[in-house]
N, C-alpha and C positions, 0 to 999 in steps of 0.2 A: 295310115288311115286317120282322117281328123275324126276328131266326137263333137258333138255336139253340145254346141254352148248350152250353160244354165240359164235359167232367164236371170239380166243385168249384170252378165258376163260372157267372157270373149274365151275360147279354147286357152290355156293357160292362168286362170284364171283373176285377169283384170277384170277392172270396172269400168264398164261405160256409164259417163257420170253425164248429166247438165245441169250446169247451171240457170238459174231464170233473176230476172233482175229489172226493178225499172228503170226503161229507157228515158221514159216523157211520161206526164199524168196520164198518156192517151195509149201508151204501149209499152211491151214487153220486150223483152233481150233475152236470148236464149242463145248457150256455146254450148257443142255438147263436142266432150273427149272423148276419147277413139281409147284404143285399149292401149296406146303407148303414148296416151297423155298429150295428143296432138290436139288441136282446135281444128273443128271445122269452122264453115262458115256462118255469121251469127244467124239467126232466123229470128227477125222481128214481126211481134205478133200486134192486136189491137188487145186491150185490156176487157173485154166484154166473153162473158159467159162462153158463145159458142167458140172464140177463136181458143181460148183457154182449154174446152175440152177437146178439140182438134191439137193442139198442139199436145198436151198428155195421151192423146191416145195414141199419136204419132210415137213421140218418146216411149211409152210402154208398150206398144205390140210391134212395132215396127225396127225402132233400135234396140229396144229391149235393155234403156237407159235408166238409171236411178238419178231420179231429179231432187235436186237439192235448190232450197227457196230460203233467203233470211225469214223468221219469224214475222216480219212487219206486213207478210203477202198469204198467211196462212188464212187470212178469215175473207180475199178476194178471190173471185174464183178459178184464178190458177191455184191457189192454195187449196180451195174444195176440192177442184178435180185431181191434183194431182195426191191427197190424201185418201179417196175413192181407190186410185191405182196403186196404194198397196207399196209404191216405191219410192215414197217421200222422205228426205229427210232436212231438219230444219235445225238452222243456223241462227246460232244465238244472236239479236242482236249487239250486244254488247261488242263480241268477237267481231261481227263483219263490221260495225264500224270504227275500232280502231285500225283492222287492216287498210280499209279504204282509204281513211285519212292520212295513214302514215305511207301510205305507197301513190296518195294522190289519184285512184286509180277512175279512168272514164265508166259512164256503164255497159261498156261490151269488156274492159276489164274485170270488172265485177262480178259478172256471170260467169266470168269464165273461171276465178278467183273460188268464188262458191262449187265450181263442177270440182276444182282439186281437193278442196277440203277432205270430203274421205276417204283420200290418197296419199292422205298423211296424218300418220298411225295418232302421233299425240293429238294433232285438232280432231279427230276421228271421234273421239273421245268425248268432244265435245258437243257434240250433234245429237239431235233426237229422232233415233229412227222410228217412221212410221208404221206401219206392218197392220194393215189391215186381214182381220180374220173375214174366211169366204165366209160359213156361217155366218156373218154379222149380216143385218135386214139393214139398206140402207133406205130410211124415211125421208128423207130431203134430200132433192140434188144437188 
């Protein structure tokens, strides 16, 4: 008999991770991992308020994904909304841009580079988990 996943976990207990990442100044890059660390296919989004909260709300109620953002996307509104969902976690810049530079990597590498992060225990370490309390009032969206 299977049980029932926790939320932004898979029966045995993996992480479905996504990465977000910019694509172009005009949009978004988004990989999300499966629970044995596969890519799906990227989903590019427009950089504007509503596609941002469609896309989070997609990742949090529907995959039941822990979105992982570098620091430089936290104060744009994928950053707002995906810190609303409770399932954030952010990537130091310093970290994701020496990876990128040293691996050369495109921006659909990137996002997907940022979903493995905390899937590996020492950079895991690195990262700041977000965790919004329900009690909190949120005053601005």
């Amino acid at each position: 008999r299977r049980r029932r996943a926790r939320a932004g976990r898979v029966a045995g207990g993996h992480v479905i991770t996504c990465g977000v990442w910019s694509s172009t100044e005009r949009r978004l890059v988004a990989v999300i991992l499966d629970d044995a660390a596969r890519a799906r296919k990227p989903i590019f989004v427009p950089r504007s308020t509503a596609a941002a909260d469609g896309l989070v709300e997609y990742l949090a109620t529907e995959i039941e994904a822990e979105i992982v953002l570098p620091e430089s996307l936290l104060g744009e509104p994928i950053g707002r909304a995906a810190a609303r969902s409770g399932r954030l976690w952010l990537a130091p810049r310093g970290l994701v841009e020496s990876v990128r530079q040293a691996a050369a990597l495109s921006p659909r590498a990137s996002a997907a580079m940022l979903a493995r992060l905390p899937r590996i225990r020492s950079l895991r370490r690195e990262l700041r988990h977000h965790n919004r309390d329900p009690r909190q009032l949120v005053l601005l969206p």
